[in-house]
C-alpha positions in Angstrom: 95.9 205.6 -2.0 96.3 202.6 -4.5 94.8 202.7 -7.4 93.5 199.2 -8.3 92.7 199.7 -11.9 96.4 199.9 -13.4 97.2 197.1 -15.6 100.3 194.8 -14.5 102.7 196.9 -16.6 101.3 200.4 -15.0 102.3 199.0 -11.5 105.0 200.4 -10.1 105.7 198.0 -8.0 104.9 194.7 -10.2 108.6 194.4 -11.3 109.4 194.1 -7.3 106.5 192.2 -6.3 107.9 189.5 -9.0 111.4 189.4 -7.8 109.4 188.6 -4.8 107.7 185.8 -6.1 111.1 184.6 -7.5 113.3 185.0 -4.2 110.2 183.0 -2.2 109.8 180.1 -5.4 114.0 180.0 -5.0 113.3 179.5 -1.1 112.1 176.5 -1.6 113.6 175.0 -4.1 111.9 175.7 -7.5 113.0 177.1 -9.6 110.1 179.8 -11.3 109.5 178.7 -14.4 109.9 175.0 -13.3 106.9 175.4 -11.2 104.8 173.9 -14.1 105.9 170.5 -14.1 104.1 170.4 -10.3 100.9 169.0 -10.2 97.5 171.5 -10.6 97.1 171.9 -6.8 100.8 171.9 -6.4 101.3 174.8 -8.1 98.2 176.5 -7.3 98.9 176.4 -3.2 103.0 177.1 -4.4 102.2 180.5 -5.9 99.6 181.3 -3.4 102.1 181.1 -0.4 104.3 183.1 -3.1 101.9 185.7 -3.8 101.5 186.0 -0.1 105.2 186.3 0.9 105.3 189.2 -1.9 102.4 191.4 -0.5 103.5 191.2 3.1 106.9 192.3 1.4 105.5 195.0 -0.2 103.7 195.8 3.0 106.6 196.0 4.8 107.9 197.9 2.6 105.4 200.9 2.3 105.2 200.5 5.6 109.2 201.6 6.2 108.6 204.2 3.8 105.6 205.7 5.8 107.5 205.6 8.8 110.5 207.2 7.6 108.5 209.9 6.0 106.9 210.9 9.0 109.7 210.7 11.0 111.4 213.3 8.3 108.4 215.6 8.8 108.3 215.8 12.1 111.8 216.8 12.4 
């Protein structure tokens, strides 16, 4: 269960989910904290797809981790 009322900092995973972001930004060639000198709409549909690649990362993820914990309790 995931508790959607943590601040940024509480977020366990934030720090991950940002790397993320980074590694997908470096993908395709910008650099993150270049990203501003893109235009408005640029940017906006930039760290959308980024934001996107990070939470299907994080899916898969939790996903791996649910499988592997059921797989060690039913052994």
């Amino acid at each position: 269960m995931r508790n959607d009322n943590l601040s940024p900092i509480d977020d366990p995973h934030a720090g991950l989910e940002q790397r993320f972001i980074d590694e997908f930004l470096g993908s395709v060639g910008c650099a993150p904290r270049s990203a501003g000198g893109l235009g408005t709409l640029d940017v906006a549909t930039l760290l959308r797809a980024a934001s996107q690649y990070a939470s299907l990362r994080l899916a898969e993820i939790e996903s791996r981790a649910h499988y592997t914990d059921e797989i060690h309790r039913s052994s």
